[in-house]
C-alpha positions as CSV (number, residue, x, y, z in Angstrom):
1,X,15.0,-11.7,10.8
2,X,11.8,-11.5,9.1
3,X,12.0,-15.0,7.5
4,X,13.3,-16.8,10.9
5,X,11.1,-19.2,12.4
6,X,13.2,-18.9,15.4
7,X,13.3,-15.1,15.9
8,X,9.7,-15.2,15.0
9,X,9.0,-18.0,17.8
10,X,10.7,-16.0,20.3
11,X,9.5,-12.8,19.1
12,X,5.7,-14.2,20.4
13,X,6.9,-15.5,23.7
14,X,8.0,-11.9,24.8
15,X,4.9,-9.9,26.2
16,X,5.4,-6.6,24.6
17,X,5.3,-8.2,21.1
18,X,2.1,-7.6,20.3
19,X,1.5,-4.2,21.5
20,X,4.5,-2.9,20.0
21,X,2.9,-4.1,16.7
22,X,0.3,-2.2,17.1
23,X,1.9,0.6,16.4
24,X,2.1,-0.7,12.9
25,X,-0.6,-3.4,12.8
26,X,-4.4,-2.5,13.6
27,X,-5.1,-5.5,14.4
28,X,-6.0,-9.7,13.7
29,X,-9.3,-9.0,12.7
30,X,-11.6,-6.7,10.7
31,X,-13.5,-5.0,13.9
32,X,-10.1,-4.3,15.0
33,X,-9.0,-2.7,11.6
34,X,-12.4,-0.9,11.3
35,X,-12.3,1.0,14.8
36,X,-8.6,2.2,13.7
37,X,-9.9,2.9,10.5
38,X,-12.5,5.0,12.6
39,X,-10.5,6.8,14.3
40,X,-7.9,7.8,11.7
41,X,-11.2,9.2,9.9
42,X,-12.4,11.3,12.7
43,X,-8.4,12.5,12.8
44,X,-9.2,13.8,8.9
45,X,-7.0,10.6,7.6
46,X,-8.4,8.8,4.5
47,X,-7.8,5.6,4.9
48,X,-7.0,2.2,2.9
49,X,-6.9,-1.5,4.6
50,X,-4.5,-3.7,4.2
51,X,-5.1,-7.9,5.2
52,X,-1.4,-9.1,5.3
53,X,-0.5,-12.3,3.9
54,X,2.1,-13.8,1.8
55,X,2.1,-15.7,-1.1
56,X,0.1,-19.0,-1.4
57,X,0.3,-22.0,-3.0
58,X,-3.1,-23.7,-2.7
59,X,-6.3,-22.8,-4.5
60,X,-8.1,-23.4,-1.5
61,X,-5.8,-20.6,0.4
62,X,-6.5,-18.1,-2.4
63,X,-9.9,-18.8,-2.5
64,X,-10.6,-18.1,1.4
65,X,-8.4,-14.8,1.1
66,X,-10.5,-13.4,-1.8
67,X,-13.8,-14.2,0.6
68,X,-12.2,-12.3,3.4
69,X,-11.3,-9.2,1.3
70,X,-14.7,-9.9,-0.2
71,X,-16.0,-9.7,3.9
72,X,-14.1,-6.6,3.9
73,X,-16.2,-4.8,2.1
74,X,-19.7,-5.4,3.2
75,X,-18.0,-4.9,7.1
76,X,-16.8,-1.3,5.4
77,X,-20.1,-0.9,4.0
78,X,-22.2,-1.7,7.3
79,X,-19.2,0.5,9.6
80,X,-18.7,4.3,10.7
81,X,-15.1,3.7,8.3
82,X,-14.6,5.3,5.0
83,X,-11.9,3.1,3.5
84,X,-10.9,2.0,0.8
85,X,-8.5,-1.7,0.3
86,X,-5.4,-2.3,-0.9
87,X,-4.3,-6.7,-2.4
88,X,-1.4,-8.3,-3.5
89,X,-1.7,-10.6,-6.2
90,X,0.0,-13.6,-4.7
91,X,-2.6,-13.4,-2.4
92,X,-5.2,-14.3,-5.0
93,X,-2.8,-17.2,-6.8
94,X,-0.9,-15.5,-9.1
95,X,1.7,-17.9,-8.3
96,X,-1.0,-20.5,-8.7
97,X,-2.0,-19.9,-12.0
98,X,-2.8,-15.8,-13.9
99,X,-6.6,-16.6,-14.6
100,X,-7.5,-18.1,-11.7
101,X,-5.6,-15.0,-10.1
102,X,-7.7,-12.5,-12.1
103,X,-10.7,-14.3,-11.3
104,X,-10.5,-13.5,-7.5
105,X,-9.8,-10.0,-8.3
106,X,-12.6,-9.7,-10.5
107,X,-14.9,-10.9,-7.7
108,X,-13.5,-8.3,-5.3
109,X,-13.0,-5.4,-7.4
110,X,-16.9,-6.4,-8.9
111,X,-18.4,-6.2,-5.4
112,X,-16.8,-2.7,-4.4
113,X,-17.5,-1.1,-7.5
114,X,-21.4,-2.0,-6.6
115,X,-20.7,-0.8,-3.2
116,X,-19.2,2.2,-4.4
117,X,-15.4,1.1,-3.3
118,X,-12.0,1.5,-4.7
119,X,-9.9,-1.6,-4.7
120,X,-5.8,-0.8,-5.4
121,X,-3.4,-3.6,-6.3
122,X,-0.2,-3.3,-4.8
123,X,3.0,-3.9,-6.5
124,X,5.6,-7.0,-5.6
125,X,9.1,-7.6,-6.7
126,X,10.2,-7.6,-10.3
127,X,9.1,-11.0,-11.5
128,X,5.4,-10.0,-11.1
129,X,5.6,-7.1,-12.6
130,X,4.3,-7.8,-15.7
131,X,1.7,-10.5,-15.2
132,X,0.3,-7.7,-12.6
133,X,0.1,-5.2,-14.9
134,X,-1.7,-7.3,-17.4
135,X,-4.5,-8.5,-15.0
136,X,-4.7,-4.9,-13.6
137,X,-5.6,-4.0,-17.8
138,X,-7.8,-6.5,-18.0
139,X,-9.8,-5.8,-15.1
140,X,-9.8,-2.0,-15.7
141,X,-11.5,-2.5,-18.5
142,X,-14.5,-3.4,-16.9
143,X,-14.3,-1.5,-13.6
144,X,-12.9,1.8,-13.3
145,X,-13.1,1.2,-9.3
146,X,-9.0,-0.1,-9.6
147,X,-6.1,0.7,-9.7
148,X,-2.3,0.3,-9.3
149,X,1.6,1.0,-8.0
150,X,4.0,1.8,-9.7
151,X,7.5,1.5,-8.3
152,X,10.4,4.7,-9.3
153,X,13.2,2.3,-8.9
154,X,12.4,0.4,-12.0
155,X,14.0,1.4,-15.3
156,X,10.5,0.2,-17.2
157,X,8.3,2.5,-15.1
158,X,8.2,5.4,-17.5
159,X,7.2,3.4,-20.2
160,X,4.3,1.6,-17.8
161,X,3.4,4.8,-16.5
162,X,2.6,6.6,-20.3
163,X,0.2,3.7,-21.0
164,X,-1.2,4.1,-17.8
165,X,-1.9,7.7,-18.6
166,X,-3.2,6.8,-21.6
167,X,-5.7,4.4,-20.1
168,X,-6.5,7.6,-17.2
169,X,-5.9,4.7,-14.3
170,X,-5.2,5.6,-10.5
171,X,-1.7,5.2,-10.3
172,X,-0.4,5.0,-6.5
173,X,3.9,5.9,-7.0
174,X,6.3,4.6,-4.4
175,X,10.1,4.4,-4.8
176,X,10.2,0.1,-4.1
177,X,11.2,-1.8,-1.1
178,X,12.2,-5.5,-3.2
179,X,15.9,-6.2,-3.5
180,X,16.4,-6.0,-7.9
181,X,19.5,-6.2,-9.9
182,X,21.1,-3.1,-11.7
183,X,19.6,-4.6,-15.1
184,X,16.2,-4.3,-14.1
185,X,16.6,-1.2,-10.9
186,X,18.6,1.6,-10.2
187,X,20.3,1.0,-7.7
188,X,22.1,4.4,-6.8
189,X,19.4,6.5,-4.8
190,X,19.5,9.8,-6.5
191,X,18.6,7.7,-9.8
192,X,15.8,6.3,-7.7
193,X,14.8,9.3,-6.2
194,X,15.2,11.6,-9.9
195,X,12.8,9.0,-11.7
196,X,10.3,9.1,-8.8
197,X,10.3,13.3,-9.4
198,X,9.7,12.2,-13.1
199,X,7.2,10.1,-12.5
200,X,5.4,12.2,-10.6
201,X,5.6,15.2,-13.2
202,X,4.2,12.9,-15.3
203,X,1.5,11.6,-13.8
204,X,0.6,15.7,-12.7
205,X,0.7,16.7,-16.6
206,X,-1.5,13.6,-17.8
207,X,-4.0,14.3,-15.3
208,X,-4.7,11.0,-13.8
209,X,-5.5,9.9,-10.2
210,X,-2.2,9.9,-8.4
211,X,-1.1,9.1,-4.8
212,X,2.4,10.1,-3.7
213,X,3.5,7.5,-1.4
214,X,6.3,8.2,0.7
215,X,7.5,9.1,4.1
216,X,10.8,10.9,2.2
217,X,10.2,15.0,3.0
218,X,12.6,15.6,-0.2
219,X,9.9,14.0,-2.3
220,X,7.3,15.3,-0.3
221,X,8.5,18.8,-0.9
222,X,9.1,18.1,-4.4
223,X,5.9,16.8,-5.3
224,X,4.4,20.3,-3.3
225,X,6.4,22.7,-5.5
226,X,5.4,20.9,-8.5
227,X,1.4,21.0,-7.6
228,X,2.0,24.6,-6.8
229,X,3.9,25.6,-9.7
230,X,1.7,23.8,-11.9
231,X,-1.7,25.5,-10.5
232,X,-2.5,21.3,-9.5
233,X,-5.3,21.7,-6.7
234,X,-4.4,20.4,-3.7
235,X,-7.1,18.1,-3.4
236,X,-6.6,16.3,-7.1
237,X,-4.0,14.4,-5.5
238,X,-3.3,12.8,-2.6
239,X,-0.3,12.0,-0.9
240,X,-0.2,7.9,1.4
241,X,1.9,6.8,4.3
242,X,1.7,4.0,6.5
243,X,0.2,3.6,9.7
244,X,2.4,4.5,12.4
245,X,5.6,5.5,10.7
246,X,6.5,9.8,10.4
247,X,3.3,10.1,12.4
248,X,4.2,14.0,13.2
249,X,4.8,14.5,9.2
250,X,1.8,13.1,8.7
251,X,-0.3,15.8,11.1
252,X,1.7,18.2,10.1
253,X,0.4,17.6,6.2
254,X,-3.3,17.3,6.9
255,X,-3.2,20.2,9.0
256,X,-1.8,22.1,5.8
257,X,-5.0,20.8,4.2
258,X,-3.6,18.0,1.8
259,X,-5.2,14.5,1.8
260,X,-3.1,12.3,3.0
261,X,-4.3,8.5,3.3
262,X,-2.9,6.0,5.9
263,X,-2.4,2.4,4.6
264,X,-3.6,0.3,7.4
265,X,-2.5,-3.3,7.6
266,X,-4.1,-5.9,10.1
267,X,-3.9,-9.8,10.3
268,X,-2.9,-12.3,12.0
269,X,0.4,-12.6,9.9
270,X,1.5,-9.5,11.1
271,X,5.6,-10.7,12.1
272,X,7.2,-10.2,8.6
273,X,5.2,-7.0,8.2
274,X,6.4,-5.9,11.6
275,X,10.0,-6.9,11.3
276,X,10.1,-5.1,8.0
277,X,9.1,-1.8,9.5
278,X,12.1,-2.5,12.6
279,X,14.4,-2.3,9.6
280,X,13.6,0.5,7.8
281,X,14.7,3.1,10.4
282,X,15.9,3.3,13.7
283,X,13.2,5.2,15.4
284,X,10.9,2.1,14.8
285,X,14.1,-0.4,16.8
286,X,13.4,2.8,19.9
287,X,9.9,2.5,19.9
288,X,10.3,-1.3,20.2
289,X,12.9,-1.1,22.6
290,X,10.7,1.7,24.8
291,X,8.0,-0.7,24.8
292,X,10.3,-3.3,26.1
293,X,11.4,-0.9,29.0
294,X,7.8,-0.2,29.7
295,X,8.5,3.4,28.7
């Protein structure tokens, strides 16, 4: 449903739609996105932003991205919001061409390390993995203000995530959402959900940056044992969730006095994001459904 045209079409003519992204969606705009932003700050919520997109295929399209992530950051810098932002690659023409790709990110992350920003590159499915990771190298070579996701479900994440150790980069670990086959994913959740535990230990013992981002209690609790057991401060890590989804669990960790950051999307091309989050569980379908009902 997420790729139909049609469902899409007739998603827009109902006149819930909107609102009912909004539980999920800050927003079209960036004044939108920075008064959310706002107000998950005064809530004790860090905060990263988000500009939804999918991949493009013109220079032209990657170009005027890059300039509004590039907006992004003087609107940050001039607003109440503390917030960091979060890319895609394909965004920025990696499917275009790899330097022309790097280029735009080197712009960005350039900008918000002068304005004292963090810029984190999100992770896509399997056949970017690599070419990601190399431009994310490149780049944090000559600005410490970036860094990456790594995804548990992939059977090469140890290996990426002992050079990123080595390197002391921010690493943001989430289990991984694309559909991969067995040779390149495990596929069986207790595999996925043992190497994100792993992942995590390592990360903890090779004292880097890390965000733990999940909405899974088991991994929550997990991570929260190890911290403890391993006399990790509670504020040298932090863990991320997005906007709108387990908002109880995420009161209920701030209020225990963990960081916990919301990732905050907003654009215009919110429907794919939106149907995405419908799929995932079936509390999202009864909010939707509420809305429709005017409950």
């Amino acid at each position: 449903m997420s790729e139909s045209d049609r469902v899409r079409r007739l998603l827009f003519k109902l006149p819930y739609s909107r609102s009912a992204a909004s539980r999920f969606v800050a927003g079209d705009g960036h004044d939108d996105a920075l008064a959310v932003a706002a107000e998950l700050n005064r809530q004790g919520f860090r905060v990263t932003l988000d500009l939804l997109g999918e991949s493009v295929s013109e220079r032209s399209e990657a170009e005027a991205a890059a300039a509004e992530y590039a907006d992004s950051l003087e609107l940050i810098e001039q607003s109440s919001a503390s917030t960091t932002i979060s890319l895609k690659l394909t965004q920025l023409g990696l499917d275009i061409d790899t330097e022309f790709c790097a280029d735009n990110l080197k712009r960005i992350v350039g900008r918000a390390d002068e304005l004292g920003n963090f810029v984190r590159i999100d992770m896509e499915d399997s056949a970017y993995t690599e070419r990601t990771l190399q431009i994310f190298y490149e780049v944090f070579q000559e600005h410490g203000n970036v860094g990456i996701v790594i995804q548990s479900y992939l059977r090469r994440s140890e290996a990426d995530v002992s050079r990123l150790i080595e390197l002391g980069a921010s690493v943001r670990l989430c289990k991984g959402a694309y559909k991969e086959p067995s040779s390149v994913a495990f596929q069986d959740r207790a595999e996925v959900d043992a190497s994100y535990v792993r992942l995590m230990k390592m990360l903890f013992d090779g004292g880097v940056p890390t965000a733990i981002a999940t909405h899974d209690e088991r991994m929550i609790e997990a991570t929260r044992d190890y911290a403890g057991s391993s006399g990790i401060p509670q504020d040298a890590y932090e863990f991320q969730m997005l906007y709108g989804v387990r908002r109880r669990l995420q009161r209920e960790l701030a209020a225990d006095g963990l960081p916990v950051r919301i990732y905050l999307p907003y654009g215009s091309q919110w429907y794919s994001y939106f149907m995405r989050r419908m799929a995932e569980r079936p509390a999202n379908l009864l909010f939707v459904l509420r809305a429709a009902l005017g409950d």
